[in-house]
ROLOFI-527740 format. One line per 5 residues: number of its first residue (from 1); their letters; for each residue x, y, z of C-alpha. Coordinates in nm, 2 decimals. Last residue first. Example, Ala and Ser with C-alpha at 12.3 -4.5 7.8 and 13.67 -1.06 7.14 Angstrom:
BEGIN
2) SA) 1.37/-0.11/0.71 | 1.23/-0.45/0.78;
% end
This chain:
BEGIN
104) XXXXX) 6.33/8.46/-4.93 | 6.63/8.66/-4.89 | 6.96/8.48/-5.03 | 7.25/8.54/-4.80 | 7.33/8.20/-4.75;
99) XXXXX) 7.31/8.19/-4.35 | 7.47/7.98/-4.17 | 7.27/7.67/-3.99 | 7.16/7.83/-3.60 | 7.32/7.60/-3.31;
94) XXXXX) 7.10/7.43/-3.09 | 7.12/7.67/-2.75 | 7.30/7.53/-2.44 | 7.12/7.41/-2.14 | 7.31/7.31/-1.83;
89) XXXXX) 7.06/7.14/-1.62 | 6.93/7.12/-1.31 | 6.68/6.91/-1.22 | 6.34/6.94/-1.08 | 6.13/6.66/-0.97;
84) XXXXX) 5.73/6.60/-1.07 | 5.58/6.33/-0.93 | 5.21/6.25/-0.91 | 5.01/5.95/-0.75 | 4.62/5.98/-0.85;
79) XXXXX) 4.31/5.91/-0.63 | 4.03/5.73/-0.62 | 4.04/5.58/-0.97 | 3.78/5.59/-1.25 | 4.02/5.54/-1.53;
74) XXXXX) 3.87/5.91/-1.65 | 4.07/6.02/-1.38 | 4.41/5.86/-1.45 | 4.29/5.95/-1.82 | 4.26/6.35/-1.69;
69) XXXXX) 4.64/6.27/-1.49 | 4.85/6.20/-1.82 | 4.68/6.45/-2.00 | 4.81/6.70/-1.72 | 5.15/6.51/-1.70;
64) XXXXX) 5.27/6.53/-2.09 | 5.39/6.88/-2.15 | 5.63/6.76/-1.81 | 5.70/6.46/-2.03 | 5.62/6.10/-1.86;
59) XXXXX) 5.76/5.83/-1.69 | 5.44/5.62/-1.54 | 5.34/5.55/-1.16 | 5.24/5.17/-1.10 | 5.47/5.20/-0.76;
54) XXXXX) 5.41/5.50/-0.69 | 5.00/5.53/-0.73 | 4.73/5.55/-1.02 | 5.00/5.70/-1.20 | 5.15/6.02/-1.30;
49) XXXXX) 5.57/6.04/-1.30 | 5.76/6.33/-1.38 | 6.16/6.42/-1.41 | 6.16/6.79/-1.50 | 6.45/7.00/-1.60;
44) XXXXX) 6.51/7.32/-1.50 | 6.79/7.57/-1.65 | 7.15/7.77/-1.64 | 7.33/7.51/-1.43 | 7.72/7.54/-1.31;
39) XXXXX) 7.65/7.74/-0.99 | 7.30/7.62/-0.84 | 6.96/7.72/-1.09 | 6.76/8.05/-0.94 | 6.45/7.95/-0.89;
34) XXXXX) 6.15/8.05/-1.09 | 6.11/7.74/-1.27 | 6.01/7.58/-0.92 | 5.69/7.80/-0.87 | 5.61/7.78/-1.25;
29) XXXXX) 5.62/7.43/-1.17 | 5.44/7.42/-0.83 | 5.18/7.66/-0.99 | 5.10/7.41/-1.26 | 5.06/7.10/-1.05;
24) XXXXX) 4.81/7.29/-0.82 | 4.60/7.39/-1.11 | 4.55/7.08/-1.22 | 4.49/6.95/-0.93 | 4.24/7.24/-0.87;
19) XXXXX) 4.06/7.14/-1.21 | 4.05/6.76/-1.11 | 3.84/6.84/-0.78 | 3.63/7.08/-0.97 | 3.55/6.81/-1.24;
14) XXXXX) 3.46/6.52/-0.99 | 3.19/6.71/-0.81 | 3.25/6.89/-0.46 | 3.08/6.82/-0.14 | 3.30/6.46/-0.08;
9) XXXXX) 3.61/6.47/-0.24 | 3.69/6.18/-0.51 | 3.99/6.28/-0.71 | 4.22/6.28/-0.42 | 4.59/6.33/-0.48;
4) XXXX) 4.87/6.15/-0.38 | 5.18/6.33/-0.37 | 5.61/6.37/-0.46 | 5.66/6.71/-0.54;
% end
């Protein structure tokens, strides 16, 4: 997802506008996570930008975009650039220490 959104709309106040961004950014991810990875890749990774537009846009963490887009707003910018790319990945568990028998 590569778009510009609004966060001025005319008939609707500043924090309903933000809360459907919000929302919108959300669904796209859970919408993405739900594909099936190609051969080779077990996982999704995210490559996200916010900014007040492409070219000033920020790297950021996926945990990290919806803060990233409330100071956009509290900036007091027209609109906010957001980009949010999936990757695949092959994700492999961090391996557990061994046990030493003792119960705690």
């Amino acid at each position: 997802m590569k778009k510009i959104f609004p966060l001025q709309v005319s008939g609707k106040t500043g924090a309903r506008v933000l809360d459907a961004l919000k929302h919108e950014v959300r669904r796209y991810v859970q919408r993405e996570q739900r594909k099936t990875p190609p051969e080779g890749f077990n996982r999704w990774e995210f490559n996200c930008r916010v900014g007040a537009d492409a070219t000033t846009a920020a790297a950021c963490r996926l945990s990290d975009v919806i803060g990233a887009i409330e100071a956009a707003a509290r900036a007091g910018g027209a609109a906010v650039y957001v980009e949010i790319l999936a990757v695949p990945i092959l994700w492999t568990p961090p391996e557990r220490p061994e046990a030493t028998g003792r119960v705690r």
